[in-house]
Every structure is written in C-alpha cells, then in structure tokens.
C-alpha positions in Angstrom: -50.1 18.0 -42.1 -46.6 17.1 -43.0 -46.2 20.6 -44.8 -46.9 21.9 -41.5 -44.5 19.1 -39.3 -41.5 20.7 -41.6 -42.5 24.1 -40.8 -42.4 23.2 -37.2 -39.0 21.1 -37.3 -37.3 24.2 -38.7 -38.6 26.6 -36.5 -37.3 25.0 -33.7 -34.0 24.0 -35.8 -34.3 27.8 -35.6 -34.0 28.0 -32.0 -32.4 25.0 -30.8 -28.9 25.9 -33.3 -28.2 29.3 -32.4 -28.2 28.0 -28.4 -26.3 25.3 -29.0 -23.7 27.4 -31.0 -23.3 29.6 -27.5 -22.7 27.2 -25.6 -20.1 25.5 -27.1 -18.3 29.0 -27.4 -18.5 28.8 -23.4 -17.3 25.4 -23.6 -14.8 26.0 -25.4 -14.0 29.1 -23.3 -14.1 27.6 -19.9 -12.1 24.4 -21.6 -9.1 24.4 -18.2 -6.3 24.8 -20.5 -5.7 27.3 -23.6 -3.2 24.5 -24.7 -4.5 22.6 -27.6 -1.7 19.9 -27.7 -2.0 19.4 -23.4 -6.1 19.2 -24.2 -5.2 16.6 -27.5 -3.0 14.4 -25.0 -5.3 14.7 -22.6 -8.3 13.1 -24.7 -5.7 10.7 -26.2 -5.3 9.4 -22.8 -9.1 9.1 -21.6 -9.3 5.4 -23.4 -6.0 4.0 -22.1 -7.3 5.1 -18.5 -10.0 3.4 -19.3 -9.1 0.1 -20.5 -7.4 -1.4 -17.1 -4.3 -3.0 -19.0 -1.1 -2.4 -17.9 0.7 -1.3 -20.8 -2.1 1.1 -21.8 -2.5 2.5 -18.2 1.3 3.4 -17.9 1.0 4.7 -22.0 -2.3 6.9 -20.1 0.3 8.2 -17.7 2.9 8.9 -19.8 0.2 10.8 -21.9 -0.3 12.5 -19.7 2.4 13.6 -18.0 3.1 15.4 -21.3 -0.1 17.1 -20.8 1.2 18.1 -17.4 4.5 19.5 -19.1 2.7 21.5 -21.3 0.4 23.4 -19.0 1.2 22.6 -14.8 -2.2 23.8 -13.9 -4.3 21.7 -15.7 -6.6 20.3 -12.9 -8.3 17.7 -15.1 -4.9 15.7 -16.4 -3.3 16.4 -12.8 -6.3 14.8 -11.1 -6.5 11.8 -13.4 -2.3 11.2 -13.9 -3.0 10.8 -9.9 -6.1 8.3 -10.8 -3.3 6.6 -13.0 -1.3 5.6 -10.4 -3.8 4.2 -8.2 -4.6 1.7 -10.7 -1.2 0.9 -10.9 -1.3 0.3 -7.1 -4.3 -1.5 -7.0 -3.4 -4.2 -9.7 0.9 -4.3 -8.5 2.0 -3.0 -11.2 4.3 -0.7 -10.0 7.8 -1.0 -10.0 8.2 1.0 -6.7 4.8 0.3 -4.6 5.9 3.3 -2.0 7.3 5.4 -4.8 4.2 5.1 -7.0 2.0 5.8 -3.9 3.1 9.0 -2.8 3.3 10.1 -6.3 -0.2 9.9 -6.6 -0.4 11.2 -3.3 1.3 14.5 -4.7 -0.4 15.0 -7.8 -4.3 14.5 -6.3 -2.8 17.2 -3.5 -1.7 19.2 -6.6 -4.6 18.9 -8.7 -6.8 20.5 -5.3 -5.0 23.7 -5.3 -6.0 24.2 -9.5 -9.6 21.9 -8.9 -11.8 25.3 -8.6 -15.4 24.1 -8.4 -14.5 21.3 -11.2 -17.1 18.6 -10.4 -14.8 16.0 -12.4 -11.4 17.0 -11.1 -12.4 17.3 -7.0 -14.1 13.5 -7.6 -10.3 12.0 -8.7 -9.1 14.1 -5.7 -11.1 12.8 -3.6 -11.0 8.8 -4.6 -7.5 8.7 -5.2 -6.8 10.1 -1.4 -9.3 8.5 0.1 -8.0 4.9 -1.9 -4.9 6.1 -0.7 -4.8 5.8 2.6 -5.0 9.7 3.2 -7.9 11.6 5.7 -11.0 9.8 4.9 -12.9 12.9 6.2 -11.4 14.9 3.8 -12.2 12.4 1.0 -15.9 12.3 1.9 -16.2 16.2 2.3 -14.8 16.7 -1.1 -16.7 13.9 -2.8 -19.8 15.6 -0.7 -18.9 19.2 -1.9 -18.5 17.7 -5.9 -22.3 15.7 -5.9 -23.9 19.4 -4.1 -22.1 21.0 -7.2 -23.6 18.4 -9.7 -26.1 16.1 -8.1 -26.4 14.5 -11.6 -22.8 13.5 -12.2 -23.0 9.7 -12.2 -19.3 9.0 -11.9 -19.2 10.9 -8.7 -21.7 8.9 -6.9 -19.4 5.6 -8.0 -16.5 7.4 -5.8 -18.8 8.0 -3.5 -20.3 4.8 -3.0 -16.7 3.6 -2.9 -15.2 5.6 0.0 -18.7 4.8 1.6 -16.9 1.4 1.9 -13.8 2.8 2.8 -15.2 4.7 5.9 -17.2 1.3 6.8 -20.7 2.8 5.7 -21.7 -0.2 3.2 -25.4 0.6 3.2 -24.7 4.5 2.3 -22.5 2.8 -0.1 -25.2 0.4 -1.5 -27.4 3.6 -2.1 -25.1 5.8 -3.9 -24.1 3.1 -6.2 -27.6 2.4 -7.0 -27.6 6.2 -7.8 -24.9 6.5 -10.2 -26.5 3.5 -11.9 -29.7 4.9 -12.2 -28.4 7.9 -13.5 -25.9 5.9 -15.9 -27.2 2.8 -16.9 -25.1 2.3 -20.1 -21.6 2.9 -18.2 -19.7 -0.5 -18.2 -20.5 -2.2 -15.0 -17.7 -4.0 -13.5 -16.5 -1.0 -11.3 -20.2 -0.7 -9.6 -20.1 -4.5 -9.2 -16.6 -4.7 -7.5 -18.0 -2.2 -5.1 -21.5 -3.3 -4.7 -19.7 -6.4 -4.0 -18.0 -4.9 -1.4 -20.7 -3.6 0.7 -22.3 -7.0 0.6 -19.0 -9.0 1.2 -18.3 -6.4 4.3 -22.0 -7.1 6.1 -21.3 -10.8 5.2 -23.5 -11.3 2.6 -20.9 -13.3 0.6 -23.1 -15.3 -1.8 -24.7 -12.0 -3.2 -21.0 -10.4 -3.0 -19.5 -13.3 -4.8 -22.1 -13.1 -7.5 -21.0 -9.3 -8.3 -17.4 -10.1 -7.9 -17.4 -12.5 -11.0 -19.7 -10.5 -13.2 -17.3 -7.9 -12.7 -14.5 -9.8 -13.5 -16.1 -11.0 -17.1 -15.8 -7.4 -18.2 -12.3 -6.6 -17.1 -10.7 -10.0 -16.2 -7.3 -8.6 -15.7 -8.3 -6.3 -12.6 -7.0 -8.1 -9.1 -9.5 -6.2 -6.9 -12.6 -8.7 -7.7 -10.0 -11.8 -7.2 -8.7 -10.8 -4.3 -12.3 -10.4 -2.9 -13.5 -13.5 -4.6 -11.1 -15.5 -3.2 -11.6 -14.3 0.5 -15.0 -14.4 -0.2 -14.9 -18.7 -1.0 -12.6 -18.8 2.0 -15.8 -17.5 4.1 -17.7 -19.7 2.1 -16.2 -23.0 3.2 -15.0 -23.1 -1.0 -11.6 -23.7 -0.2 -11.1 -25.3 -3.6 -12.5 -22.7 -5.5 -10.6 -20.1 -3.3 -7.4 -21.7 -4.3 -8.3 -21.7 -7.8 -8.6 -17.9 -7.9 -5.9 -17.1 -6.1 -3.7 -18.9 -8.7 -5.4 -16.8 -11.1 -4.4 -13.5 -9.5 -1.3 -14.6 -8.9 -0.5 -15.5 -12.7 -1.0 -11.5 -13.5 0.5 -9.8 -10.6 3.2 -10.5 -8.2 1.4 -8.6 -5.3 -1.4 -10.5 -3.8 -1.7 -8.0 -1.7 -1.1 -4.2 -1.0 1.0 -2.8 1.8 -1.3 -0.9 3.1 -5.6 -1.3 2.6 -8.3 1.5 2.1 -10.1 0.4 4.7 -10.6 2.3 7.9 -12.5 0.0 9.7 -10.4 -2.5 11.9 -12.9 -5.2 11.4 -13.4 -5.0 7.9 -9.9 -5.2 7.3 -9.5 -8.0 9.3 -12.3 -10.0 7.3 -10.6 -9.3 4.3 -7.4 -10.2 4.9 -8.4 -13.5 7.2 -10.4 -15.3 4.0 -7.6 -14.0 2.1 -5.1 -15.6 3.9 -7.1 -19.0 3.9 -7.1 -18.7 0.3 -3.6 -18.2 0.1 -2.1 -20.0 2.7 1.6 -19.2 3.7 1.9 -16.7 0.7 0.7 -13.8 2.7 
C-alpha cells in the first residue's frame, strides 16, 4: 500500500511540476515592468505600506517613487505611491494637506491610463479617487469593472465595501465586506472593522459600530480613522466622558482632527459625523 502511495505522489509530482514551471514563466512574463530594480523597490515597499506608521509610510513612498523613476509606466507602484498618500491624508500627516491631496489625485489618474485590465492596480485607482473626493460614479464603476475581472480578489471587495459607504449605500457595504472576509479570513482585520464600523455608525447602530471601531484600533492603534469615529460615535452615545478621552488620544498623534474635506457624499451622513465629532471635541473644530 505505501509502495503504491509513493508511486502515486510522484506521478502527480510528475504532473503538478512541469505546470507550475509554465506558469511562473507567464508570471514572470506578464510581471508590468522588465525593471528588476523598479520590481525590487517595489516589493521593498509592500510592508512599509502596510504597516500604517508614519515614518515607514513616507519611507513606502519614497520607495517607491524610485520605482516610478525607474520605469514611469509601472501601473502597480503608480497606483499604490497614490494609495501612499491617502494614508498620509487620512492620518494628517502631511506637511501640505492640499499639496499631498492632488498628488495622489495625479498619480491614481496616471496609474488609469497604464492599469490595462490589472485587477490590483484599477482597485487603488478606484479607492484612492473615490477617498479622494473625486467622481464617486467613476470610483464605483471601476471598483465594479476590477471584481467582474476577478470576482475572487478579496482586497477589491474591501474597497468596495468602502466606497459603498462613501456613496451612502452601508448595507451594499456591509455585504461586500462580509465578502472579502469570507474569501480572506487570515487578512489583518482592522481595515474591515473600521468600515464595518462605518456602515453601522451611518444607520445609527452605534453600539455595534463602536464595538468594531476599538477592535480595529487594537491592531493598528496609531490610525486616526477609528478615533475619530469612536469619538463621534460616544458623543451619540450620551459618553461624553469617554468621547473626550479619545479625542485626546487622537489628538496626541496628529494635529488634524479633522480633514478639509470628507469622503462622504451623502449630506446627512456627513453631518452625523461631524455633529458627534464636534461634541467630542468641543471648540477645537
């Protein structure tokens, strides 16, 4: 019997290899730059994106902005350089708000006319205009046309879910994150919690929203997204104590307690938002 479970295993060893071998040879092949050093910077910079610190996000940037140097149409680094600066927008830690903005403005717009039918690159595109403040139409219809070309790509239902909330659809929203964790149940969770939060904070649900917004905040504590929520979310609550308390947590990591301009399109959502966020803060905003 085991004589015969070897012969087996190597058969298909047999099989399996030789396929596996072709199709990293198209892998390497369709790989969107012939640049090694661009694709090396490029990988260098995936864990500093990653790690929502502000000195390793600007390092990411910087990263890849070399990559970018190196090879101006390479869709994936141009699509997530733009990424880059949205987190620097979203946590204040940009030394020119405006400046930083349309920058990532420019590069998403840059990284569409080299995205192709890159499920990856036209997801960036799409979040960071949609986060933006640019057409949400256009957002959704590229985050729509990037899920039709890879219905399994768990990331892209995350942005989706996300400018779900932006347009003011928080049960479409609700759905698609649900999706991308089913399909991703290992990937760190604190992004899906911010923006499950979000669809339950927006249809008032603020116990079950404040319940997300502090898990999320135990695995990246030093994102002011979930406090800013949090703290308008205690305001609702009538927890004007522990509202205060998290403001003066966001505040003792970023100067902006709030961004110029808001992703959400909805007047009503905005004005949610901002009102608990104002009690929270009192005159400071």
């Amino acid at each position: 019997m085991f004589e015969l479970q070897d012969r087996v295993a190597l058969s298909v060893a047999g099989v399996i290899e030789p396929t596996l071998e072709a199709a990293e040879v198209r892998r390497s092949a369709n790989r969107p730059t012939n640049d090694l050093t661009a694709y090396d910077l490029y990988l260098r910079a995936l864990p500093h994106f990653e790690s929502w610190e502000k000195d390793r996000s600007i390092q990411s940037l910087d990263l890849l902005t070399q990559a970018i140097n190196r090879d101006p149409c390479y869709g994936p680094a141009i699509a997530l350089a733009a990424h880059c600066h949205l987190h620097l927008d979203t946590n204040g830690w940009a030394g020119n708000p405006e400046t930083n903005r349309r920058q990532g403005i420019e590069l998403a717009r840059r990284a569409l006319g080299v995205a192709g039918d890159d499920p990856n690159v036209l997801g960036h595109i799409a979040f960071v205009l949609g986060f933006l403040g640019e057409d949400i139409q256009l957002s959704l219809d590229l985050i729509d046309h990037c899920l039709a070309l890879n219905p399994s790509f768990a990331r892209g239902w995350f942005w989706s879910g996300a400018l779900r909330v932006y347009a003011g659809l928080h049960d479409l929203a609700l759905e698609h994150f649900e999706t991308s964790l089913q399909l991703s149940p290992r990937e760190r969770k604190a992004r899906y919690l911010n923006g499950i939060g979000m669809a339950h904070f927006f249809t008032h649900r603020f116990h079950d929203a404040a319940s997300k917004f502090l898990a999320s905040l135990e695995e990246i504590p030093t994102w002011a997204t979930p406090y800013r929520f949090l703290a308008s979310c205690y305001a609702h609550m009538g927890r004007t104590d522990e509202a205060r308390d998290i403001a003066k947590r966001l505040r003792a990591f970023t100067s902006v307690v709030m961004r110029s301009d808001l992703p959400f399109r909805k007047l009503e959502d905005r004005e949610l938002f901002l009102s608990g966020l104002r009690m929270a803060m009192g005159e400071a905003i």
